[in-house]
N, C-alpha and C positions, 0 to 999 in steps of 0.2 A: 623441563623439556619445552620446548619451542611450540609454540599455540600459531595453527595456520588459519584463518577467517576470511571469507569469501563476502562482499556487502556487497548487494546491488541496485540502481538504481542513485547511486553514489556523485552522479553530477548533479543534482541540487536537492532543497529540502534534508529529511529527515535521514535518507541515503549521505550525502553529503557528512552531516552534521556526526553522523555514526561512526563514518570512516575517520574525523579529527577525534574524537572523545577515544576510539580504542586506541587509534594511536599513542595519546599521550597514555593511556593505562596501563596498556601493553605496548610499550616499547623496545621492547625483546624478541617481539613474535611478529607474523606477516600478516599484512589484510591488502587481498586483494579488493581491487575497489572498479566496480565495471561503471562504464560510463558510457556514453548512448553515441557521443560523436566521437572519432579519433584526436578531434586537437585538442580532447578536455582530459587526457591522457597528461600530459604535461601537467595541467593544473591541481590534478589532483594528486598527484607524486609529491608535489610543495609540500602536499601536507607534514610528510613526515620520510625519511633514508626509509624507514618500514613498509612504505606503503609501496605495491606493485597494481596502476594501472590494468585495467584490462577492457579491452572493447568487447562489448554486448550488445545486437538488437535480441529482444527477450522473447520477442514475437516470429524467430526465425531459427527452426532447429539446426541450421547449420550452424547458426553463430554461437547458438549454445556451448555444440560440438566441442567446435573449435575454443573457445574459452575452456572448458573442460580438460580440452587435450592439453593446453598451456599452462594450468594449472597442475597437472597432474607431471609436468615435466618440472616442477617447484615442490612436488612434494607428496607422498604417498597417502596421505589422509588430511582430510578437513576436521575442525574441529568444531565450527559453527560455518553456519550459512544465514544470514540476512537478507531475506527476501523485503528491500523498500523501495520496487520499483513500480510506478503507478500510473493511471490516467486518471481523470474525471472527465465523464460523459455529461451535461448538464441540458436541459432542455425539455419542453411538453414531449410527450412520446409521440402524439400524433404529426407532431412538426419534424420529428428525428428522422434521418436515415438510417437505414437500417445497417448500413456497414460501418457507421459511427456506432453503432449500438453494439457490431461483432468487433471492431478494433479494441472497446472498451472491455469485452470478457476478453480477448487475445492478448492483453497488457496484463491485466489484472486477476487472470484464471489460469486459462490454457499456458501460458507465458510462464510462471509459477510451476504448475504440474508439470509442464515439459524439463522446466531445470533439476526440477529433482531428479524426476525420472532419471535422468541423464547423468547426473553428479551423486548418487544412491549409490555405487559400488568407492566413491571415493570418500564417505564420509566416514569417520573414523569412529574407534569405541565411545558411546556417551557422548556425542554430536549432538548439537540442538542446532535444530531448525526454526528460524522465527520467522513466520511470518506477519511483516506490519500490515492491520487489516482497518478497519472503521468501525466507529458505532453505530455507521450506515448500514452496517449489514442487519440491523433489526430490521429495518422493511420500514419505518415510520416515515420517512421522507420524500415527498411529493417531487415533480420535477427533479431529479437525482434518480428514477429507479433503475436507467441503464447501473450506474455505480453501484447503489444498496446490491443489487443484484450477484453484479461480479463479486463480489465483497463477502456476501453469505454464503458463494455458492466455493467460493477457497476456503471460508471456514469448517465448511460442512468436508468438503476435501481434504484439508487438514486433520480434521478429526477422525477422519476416516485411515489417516496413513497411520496415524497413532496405534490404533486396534489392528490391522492389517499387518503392521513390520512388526510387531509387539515377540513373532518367534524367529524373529532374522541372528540372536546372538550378539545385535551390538547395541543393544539397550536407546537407540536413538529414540529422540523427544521434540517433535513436531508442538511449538509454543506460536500461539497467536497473540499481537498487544492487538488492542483498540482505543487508538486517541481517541478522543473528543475531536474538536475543532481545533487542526493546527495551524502556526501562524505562517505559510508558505504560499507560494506562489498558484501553488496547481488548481485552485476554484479562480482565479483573476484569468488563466491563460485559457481554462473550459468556458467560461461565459462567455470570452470573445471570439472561440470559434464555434460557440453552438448560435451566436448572432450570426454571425459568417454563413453559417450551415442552413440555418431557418431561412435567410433571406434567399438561397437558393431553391426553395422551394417554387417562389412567386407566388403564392395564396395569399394574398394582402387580408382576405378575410382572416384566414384562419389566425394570420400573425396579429392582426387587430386583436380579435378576443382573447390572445392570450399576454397584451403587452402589461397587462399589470405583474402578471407574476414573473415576467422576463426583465420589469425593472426591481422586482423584491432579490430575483438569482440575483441581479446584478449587484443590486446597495448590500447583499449580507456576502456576497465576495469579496468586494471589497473589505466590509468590517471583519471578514475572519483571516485576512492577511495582516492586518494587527491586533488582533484580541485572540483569547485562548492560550493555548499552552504552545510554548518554544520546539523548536525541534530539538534542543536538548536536554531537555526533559524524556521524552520518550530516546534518545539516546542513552543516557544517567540509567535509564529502567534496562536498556539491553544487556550496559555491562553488570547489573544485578544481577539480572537472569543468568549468564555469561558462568558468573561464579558458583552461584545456587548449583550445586549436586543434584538437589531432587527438585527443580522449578514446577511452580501449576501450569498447565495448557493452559490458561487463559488467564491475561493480566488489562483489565480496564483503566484505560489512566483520563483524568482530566473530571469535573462533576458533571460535565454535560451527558457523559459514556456513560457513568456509571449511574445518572436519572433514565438516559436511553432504554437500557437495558432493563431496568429495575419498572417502567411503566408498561414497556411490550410484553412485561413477564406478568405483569399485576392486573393491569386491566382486560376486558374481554374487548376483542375486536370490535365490536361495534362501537361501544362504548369511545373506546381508540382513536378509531376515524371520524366521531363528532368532533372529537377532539381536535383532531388535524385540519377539518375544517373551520371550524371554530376559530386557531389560531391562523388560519387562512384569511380569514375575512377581516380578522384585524389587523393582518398585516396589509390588507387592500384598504381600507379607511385611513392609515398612517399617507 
């Protein structure tokens, strides 16, 4: 029987890389692949005869809707849904605007919950839902907390539709990954608009005392656009899951994740934030 898959956030990164890996897998079945601008519709059709375009802003219930409604004129149920569309917010919080801080939950929270909501009556028997989440959402990471933020509070969301749909009859399975550090664009494009952003403040003080960690955001964006794990690697992992019958709610990929996760769980908060400190001041003597 014909497997219908909805991936979003499908014009670059791990979105992208998801939409070519099913295709070649499943080459029998349809993946819709939502993309942010209409002419990127074109480009991502290349991929594959299988694949059907669909424009999506994720941040706007109407477009939702409408993706919804067009998909649902393709075909009475979903079979998965790939939630990989995202922002990074990056920046001291005292320097952030505040509506750069609600754009980043409105990408990466509200954005998410609204598509479900929305696409929940089309998903079919034994449907999984994946959402791509971070190892950010442990809370360890300074400068990033708009993102940690968004990040925990979809997982904590997710976990919750899990226990909540659990007597709806169609056995659906809300699954979250958490990369590590992937090797993409999206921390090179947040750094040079949270510069953009801060310099609109005009505080030359404020922006002075914080230039050294605005050059550390800077030098480790750069290096995690080539170091860390591929975005086909966490694609590789989706169509595991894909297949898995009975998948875990939570798959950590990359050693960075799975140290993340394993030191927020082990050590006691104080102890924690020496720590954060700690590697703070060393990275300011570098």
């Amino acid at each position: 029987m014909k497997k219908y898959i909805f991936v979003t956030g499908a014009s670059s990164g791990i979105g992208k890389q998801t939409v070519i890996e099913l295709a070649k897998e499943f080459s029998n079945d349809v993946i819709f692949a939502a993309i942010r601008k209409r002419e990127d519709k074109a480009l991502i059709e290349r991929v594959s005869k299988n694949v059907i375009g669909v424009y999506l802003d994720i941040t706007n219930k109407n477009s939702i809707s409408k993706a919804c409604k067009f998909i649902s004129s393709k075909t009475k149920a979903l079979d998965m849904i790939v939630n990989a569309a995202g922002i990074a917010v990056a920046g001291p919080l005292e320097l952030l605007n505040i509506n750069d801080i609600k754009t980043q939950f409105e990408v990466n929270t509200f954005g998410p919950l609204n598509l479900i909501k929305t696409f929940l009556p089309l998903l079919g028997e034994n449907a999984k839902v994946i959402n791509i989440n971070s190892m950010a959402q442990t809370g360890i990471f300074p400068f990033i907390a708009a993102y940690c933020s968004s990040k925990r509070a979809t997982s904590i969301i997710f976990c919750a539709l899990n226990h909540e749909l659990m007597n709806n009859n169609k056995n659906i399975k809300f699954i979250e990954i958490n990369p590590g550090v992937v090797q993409t664009k999206i921390w090179g494009k947040s750094i040079k608009l949270c510069i953009e952003n801060i310099k609109k403040t005009n505080d030359s003080c404020a922006i002075n005392s914080y230039q050294n960690e605005l050059n550390i955001l800077k030098n480790n964006a750069l290096k995690n656009e080539s170091k860390g794990l591929f975005a086909i690697d966490v694609a590789r992992l989706i169509i595991k899951i894909f297949k898995n019958k009975n998948p875990k709610t939570r798959y950590n990929i990359g050693l960075d994740s799975h140290f993340a996760f394993f030191v927020s769980k082990l050590l006691p908060y104080e102890l924690l934030n020496n720590f954060i400190q700690y590697k703070l001041k060393l990275l300011k003597l570098k």
